[in-house]
C-alpha positions as CSV (number, residue, x, y, z in Angstrom):
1,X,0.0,0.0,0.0
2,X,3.0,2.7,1.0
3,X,4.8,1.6,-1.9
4,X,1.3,2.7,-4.4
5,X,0.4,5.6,-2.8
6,X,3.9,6.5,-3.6
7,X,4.7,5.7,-7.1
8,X,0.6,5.5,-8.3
9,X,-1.1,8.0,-5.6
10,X,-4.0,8.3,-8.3
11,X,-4.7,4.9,-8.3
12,X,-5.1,4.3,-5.1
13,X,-8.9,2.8,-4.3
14,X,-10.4,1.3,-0.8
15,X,-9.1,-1.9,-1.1
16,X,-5.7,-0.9,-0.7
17,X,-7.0,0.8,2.6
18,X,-8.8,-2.3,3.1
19,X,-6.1,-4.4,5.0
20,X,-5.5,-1.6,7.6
21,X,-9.1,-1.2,8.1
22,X,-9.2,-5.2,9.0
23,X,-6.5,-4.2,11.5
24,X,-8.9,-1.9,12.7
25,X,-7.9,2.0,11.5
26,X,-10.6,4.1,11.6
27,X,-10.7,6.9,8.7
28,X,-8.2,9.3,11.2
29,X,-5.9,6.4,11.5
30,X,-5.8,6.0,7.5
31,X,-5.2,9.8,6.9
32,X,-2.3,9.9,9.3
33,X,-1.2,6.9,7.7
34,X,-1.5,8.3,4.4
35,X,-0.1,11.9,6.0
36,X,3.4,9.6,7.1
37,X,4.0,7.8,3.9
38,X,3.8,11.2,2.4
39,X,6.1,13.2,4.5
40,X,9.0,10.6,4.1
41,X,8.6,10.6,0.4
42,X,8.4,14.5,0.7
43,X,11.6,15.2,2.5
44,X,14.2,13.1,0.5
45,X,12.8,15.0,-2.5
46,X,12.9,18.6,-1.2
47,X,16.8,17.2,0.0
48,X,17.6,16.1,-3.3
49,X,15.8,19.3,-4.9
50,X,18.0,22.0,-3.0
51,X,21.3,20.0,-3.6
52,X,21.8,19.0,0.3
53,X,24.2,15.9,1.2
54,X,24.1,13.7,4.5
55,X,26.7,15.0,7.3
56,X,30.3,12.8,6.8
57,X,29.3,11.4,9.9
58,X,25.9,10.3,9.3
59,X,27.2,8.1,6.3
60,X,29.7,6.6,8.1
61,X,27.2,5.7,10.8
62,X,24.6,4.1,8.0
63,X,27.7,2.0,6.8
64,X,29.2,0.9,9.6
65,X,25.8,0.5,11.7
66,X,27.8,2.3,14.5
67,X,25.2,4.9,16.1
68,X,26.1,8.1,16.7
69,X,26.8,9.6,19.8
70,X,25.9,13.3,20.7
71,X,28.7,15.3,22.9
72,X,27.6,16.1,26.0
């Protein structure tokens, strides 16, 4: 369902809602649903729009799988 609503949004119809509404989602529940799928599509978009790169450290922490640490 995430994966239609973000490459065929148009297309969408109420069966693909239909499995979250079996896990019991009430209309809210399906618009913040819809609401989150959207915002993380948004935001890698507006990155790669305006040119921004992860911070060094970031990357090293996605390959390495080290987390990072904030300074106290």
């Amino acid at each position: 369902m995430a994966e239609k609503l973000t490459l065929a949004p148009t297309k969408m119809t109420n069966e693909d809602w239909q499995p979250l509404r079996d896990l019991g989602f009430a209309d809210e529940g399906l618009l913040e649903v819809a609401y989150l799928i959207s915002i993380f599509n948004f935001f890698p978009r507006m990155a790669d729009g305006l040119g921004l790169t992860p911070d060094p450290m970031l990357l090293e922490a996605a390959a390495t799988g080290i987390p990072l640490k904030r300074e106290i």
